[in-house]
N, C-alpha and C positions, 0 to 999 in steps of 0.2 A: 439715927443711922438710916441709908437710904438704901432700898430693899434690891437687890442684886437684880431682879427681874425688872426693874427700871432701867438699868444702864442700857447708855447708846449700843452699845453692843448688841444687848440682847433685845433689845425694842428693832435694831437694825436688822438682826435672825428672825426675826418674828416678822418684819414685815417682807424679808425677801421669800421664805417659807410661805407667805400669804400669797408672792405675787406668782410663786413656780406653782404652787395651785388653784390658782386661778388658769394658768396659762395650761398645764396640764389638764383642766376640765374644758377650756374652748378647744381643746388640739385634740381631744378626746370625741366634742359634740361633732366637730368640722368634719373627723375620720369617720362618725358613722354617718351622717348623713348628707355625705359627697355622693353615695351614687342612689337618694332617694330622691333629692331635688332636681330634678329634668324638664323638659319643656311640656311634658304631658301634667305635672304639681298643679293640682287645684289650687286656685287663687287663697283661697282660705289657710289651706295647708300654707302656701308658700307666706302668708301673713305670719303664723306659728312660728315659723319657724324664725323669720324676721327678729321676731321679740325675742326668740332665744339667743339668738345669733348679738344681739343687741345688749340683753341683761350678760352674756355672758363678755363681750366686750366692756362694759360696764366695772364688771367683778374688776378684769386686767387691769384698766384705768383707775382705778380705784386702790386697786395693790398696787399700783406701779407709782404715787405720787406718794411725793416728799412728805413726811410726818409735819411740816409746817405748813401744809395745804398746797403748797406751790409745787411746781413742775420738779421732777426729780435733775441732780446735778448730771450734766450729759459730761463725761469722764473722756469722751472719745473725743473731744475737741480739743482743736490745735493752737485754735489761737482766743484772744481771754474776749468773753464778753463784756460789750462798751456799756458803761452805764448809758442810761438816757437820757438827754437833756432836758432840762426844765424848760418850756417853752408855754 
């Protein structure tokens, strides 16, 4: 029998749970350190923060894609996409 914490459901709660905290801790870094980055930021500093800015983009992209590796389904679109041609 197949373990209740497998179903699409709950694999689907668990990855949107993943992607709102993600999104929650870049919405969280961006708020504090909007008024430390300024045009006086040591080069160094502003590298810092770069990579945080980056790994935490990173996390989002990461919670945000399709458990099949590929691109999450865009819901908000109107008209179907075309397959590709074989060429």
């Amino acid at each position: 029998m197949a373990s209740t914490s497998d179903s699409p459901a709950s694999v689907a709660d668990t990855r949107l749970w993943m992607r709102e905290a993600a999104l929650l801790a870049a919405e969280r870094f961006l708020a504090d350190t909007s008024e430390t980055i300024n045009p006086d930021t040591p080069a160094p500093a502003l590298l810092h923060y770069a990579a945080r800015y980056r790994a935490h983009l990173a996390a989002v992209v990461a919670a945000s894609r399709h458990p099949d590796g590929g691109r999450p389904a865009r819901q908000h679109m109107k008209t179907p996409v075309r397959a590709r041609s074989r060429t």
